[in-house]
C-alpha positions as CSV (number, residue, x, y, z in Angstrom):
1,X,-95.5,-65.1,-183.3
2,X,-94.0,-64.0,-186.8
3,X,-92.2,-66.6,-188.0
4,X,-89.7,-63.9,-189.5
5,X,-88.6,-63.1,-186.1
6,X,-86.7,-66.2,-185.1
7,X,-83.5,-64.9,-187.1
8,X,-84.0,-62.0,-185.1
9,X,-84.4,-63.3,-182.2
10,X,-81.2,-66.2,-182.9
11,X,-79.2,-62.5,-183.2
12,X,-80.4,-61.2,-180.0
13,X,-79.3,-64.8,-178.4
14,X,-75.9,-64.7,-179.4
15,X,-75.4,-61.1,-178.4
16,X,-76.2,-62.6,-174.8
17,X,-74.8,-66.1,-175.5
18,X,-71.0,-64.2,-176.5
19,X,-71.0,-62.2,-173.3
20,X,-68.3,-64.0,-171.2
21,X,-69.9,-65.4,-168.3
22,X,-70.2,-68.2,-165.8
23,X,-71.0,-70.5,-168.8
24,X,-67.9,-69.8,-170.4
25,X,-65.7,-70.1,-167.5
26,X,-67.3,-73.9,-166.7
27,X,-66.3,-74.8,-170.1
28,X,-62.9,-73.1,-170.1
29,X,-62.4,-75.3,-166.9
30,X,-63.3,-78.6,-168.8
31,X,-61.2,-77.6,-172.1
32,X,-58.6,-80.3,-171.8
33,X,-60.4,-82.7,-174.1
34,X,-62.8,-82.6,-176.9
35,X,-65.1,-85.1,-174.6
36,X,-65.1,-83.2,-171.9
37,X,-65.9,-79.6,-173.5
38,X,-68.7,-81.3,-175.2
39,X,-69.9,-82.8,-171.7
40,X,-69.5,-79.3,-169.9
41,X,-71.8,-77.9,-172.9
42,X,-74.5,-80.7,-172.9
43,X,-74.7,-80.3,-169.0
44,X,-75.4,-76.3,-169.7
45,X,-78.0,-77.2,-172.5
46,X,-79.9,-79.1,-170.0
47,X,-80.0,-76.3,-167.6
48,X,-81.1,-74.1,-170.3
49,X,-83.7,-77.0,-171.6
50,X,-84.9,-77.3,-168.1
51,X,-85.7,-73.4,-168.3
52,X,-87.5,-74.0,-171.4
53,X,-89.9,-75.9,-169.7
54,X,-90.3,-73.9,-167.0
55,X,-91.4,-71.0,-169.4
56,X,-93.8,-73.6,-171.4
57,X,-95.3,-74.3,-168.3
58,X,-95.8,-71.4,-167.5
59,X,-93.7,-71.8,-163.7
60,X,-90.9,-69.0,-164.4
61,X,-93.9,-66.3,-164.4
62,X,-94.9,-67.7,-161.4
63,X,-91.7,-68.3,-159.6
64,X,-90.5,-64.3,-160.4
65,X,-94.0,-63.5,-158.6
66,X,-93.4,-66.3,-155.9
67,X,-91.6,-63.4,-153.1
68,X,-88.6,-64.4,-152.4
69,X,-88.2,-66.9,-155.0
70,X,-86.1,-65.2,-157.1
71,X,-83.5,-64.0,-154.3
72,X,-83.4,-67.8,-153.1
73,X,-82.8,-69.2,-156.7
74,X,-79.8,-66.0,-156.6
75,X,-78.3,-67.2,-153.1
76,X,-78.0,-71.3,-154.4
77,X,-77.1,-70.2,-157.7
78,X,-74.3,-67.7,-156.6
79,X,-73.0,-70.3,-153.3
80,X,-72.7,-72.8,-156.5
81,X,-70.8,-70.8,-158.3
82,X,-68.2,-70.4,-155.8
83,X,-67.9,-73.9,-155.0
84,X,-67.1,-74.7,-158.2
85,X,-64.4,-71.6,-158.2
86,X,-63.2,-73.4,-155.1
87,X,-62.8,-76.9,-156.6
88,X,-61.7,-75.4,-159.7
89,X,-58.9,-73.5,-158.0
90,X,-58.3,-76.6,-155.7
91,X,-57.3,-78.7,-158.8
92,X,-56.3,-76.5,-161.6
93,X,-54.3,-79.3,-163.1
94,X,-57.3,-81.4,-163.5
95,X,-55.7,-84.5,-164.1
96,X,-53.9,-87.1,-162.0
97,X,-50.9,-89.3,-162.7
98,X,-50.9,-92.7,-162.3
99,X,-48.4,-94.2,-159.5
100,X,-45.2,-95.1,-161.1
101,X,-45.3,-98.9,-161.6
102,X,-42.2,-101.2,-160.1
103,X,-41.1,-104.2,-161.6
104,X,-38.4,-106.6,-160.3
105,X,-36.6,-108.5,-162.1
106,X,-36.4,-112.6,-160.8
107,X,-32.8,-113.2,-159.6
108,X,-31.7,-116.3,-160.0
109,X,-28.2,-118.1,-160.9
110,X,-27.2,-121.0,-163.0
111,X,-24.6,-122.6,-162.2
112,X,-21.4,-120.1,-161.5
113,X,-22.4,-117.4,-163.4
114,X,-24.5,-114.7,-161.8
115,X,-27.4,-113.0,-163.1
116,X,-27.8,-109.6,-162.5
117,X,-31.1,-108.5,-160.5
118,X,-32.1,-104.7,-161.9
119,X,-35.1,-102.4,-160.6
120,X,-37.0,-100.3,-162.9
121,X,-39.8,-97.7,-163.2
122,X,-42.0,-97.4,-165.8
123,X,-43.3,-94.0,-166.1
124,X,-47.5,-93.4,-166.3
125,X,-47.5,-92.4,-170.6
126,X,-51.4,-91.3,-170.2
127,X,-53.0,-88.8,-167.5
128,X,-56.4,-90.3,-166.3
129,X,-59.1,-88.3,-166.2
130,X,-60.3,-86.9,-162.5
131,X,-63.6,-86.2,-163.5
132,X,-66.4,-88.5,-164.5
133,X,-67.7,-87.4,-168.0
134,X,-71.6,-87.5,-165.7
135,X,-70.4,-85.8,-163.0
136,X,-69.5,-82.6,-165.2
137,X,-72.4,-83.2,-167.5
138,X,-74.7,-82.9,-163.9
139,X,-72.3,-79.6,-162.9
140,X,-73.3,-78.0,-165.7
141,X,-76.5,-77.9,-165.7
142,X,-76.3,-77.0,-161.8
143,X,-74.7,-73.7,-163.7
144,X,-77.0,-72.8,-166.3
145,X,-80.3,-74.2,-164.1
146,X,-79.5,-71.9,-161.1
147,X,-78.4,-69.5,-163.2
148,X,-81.2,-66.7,-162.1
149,X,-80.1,-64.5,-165.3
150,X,-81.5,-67.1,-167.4
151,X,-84.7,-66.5,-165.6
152,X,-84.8,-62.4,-166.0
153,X,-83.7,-63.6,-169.9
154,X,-87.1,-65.5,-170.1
155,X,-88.7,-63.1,-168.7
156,X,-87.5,-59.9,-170.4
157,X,-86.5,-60.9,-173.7
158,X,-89.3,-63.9,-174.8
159,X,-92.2,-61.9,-174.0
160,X,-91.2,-59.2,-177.0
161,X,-91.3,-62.0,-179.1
162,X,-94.7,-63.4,-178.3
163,X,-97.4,-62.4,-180.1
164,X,-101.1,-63.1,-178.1
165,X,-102.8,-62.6,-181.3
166,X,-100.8,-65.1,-183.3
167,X,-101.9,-68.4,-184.5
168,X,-99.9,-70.5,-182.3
169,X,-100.5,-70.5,-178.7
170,X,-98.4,-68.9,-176.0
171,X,-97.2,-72.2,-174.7
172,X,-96.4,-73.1,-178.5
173,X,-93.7,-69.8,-178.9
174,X,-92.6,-69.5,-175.8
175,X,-90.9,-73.5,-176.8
176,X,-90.4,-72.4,-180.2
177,X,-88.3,-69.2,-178.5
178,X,-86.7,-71.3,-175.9
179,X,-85.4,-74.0,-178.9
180,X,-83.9,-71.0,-180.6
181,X,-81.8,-70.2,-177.6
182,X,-80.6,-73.3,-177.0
183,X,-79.7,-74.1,-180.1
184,X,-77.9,-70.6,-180.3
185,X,-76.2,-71.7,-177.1
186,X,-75.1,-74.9,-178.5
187,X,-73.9,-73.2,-181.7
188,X,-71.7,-71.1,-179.9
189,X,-70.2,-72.7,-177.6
190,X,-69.4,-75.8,-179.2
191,X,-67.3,-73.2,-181.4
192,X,-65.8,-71.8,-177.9
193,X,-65.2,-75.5,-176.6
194,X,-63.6,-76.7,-180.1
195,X,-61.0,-73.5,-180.1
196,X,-60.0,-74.2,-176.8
197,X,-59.2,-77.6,-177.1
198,X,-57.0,-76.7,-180.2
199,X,-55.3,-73.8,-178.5
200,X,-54.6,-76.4,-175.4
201,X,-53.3,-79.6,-177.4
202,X,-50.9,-77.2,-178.7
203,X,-49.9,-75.8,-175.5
204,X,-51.2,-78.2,-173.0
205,X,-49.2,-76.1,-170.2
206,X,-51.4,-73.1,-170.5
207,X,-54.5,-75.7,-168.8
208,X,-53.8,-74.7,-165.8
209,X,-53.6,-70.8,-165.7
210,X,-56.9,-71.3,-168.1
211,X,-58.1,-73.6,-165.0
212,X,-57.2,-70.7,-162.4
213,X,-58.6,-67.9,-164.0
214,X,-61.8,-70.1,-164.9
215,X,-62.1,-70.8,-160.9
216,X,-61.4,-67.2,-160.0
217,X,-64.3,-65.9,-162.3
218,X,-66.8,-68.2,-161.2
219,X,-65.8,-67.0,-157.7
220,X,-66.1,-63.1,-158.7
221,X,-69.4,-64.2,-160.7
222,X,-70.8,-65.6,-157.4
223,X,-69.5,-63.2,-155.3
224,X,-70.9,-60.6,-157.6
225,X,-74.5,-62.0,-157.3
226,X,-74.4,-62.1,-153.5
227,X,-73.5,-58.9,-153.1
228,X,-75.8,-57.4,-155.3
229,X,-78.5,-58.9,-153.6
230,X,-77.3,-58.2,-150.3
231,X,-77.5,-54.1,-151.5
232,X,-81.0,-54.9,-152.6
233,X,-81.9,-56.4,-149.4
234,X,-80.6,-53.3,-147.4
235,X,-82.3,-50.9,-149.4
């Protein structure tokens, strides 16, 4: 591999990377803090870290000539995609309030005079996150790891890369490749997360349209995958 291709290469990442996607809906949906964006995007590097190895190993060649393989991996990647439209849609606020909190006041007298007895409610000040900073860290990577276009990526765009004749082994660049995409992909979309999250502490109400829309894309995105595989079963 020619060392003087990896900026090249970095280019043709983020030309893929910047195409809106499933990826970008997942962290659209997890915009609400700065923790939380950066959660969403370490659970899609390990997905794409995951594929990585795969490649190294030389297993994504042989899953794409495993027959079948690569329709299953579509199925479970697409139903996963929905259900996280679903969930998404199910709770676009993302947040829950804690339960107002009563206190009574002790009513007692002294004497003749009377002391007054008053209820009062003191409002929740901070929204508690609803969910665990693991539990999207573990979603995202479901979404980039079943991802099967990740798979046709490593398997269309490395290999113009590699070079059999170089001095490194094949093993060697297809890691050396697969570290330049996810380090494009971090790039990125740390830049995507960081935007949002500015945009939405200045107008937190716009969350939950942002929420919606994320959910309904990841349900079109699955939908989409199903169906195209359903044509190219019936051919």
């Amino acid at each position: 591999m020619d060392t003087a291709l990896l900026p090249a290469f970095f280019a043709v990442s983020l030309i893929v990377i910047i195409t809106p996607g499933a990826d970008w809906a997942y962290i659209l949906s997890h915009a609400r803090s700065t923790r939380e964006a950066m959660a969403s995007i370490g659970g899609l590097l390990i997905g794409y870290a995951g594929h990585t190895i795969l490649a190294t190993a030389g297993l994504t060649v042989a899953l794409a000539l495993l027959p079948g393989a690569l329709t299953t991996l579509t199925f479970v990647g697409a139903a996963y995609l929905c259900w996280l439209g679903v969930q998404s849609l199910r709770h676009p606020d993302g947040f829950v309030l804690p339960a107002p909190v009563q206190a009574q006041a002790i009513s007692t007298t002294t004497g003749t005079i009377p002391v007054v007895t008053r209820s009062i409610t003191l409002p929740a000040l901070v929204a508690q996150p609803q969910h665990p900073l693991g539990r999207v860290v573990a979603k995202g990577a479901g979404v980039s790891g079943l991802n099967p276009k990740v798979v046709l990526l490593y398997l269309s765009i490395l290999p113009q890369f590699i070079s059999p004749d170089a001095a490194w082994s094949l093993s060697a660049q297809t890691a050396m490749l697969g570290g330049v995409h996810v380090l494009a992909t971090m790039c990125f979309y740390t830049l995507l997360a960081l935007a949002a999250v500015r945009v939405l502490d200045r107008h937190p109400g716009v969350f939950k349209p942002i929420s919606i829309v994320s959910g309904i894309l990841m349900l079109c995105f699955g939908v989409a995958l199903i169906a195209d595989q359903v044509v190219t079963l019936l051919r």
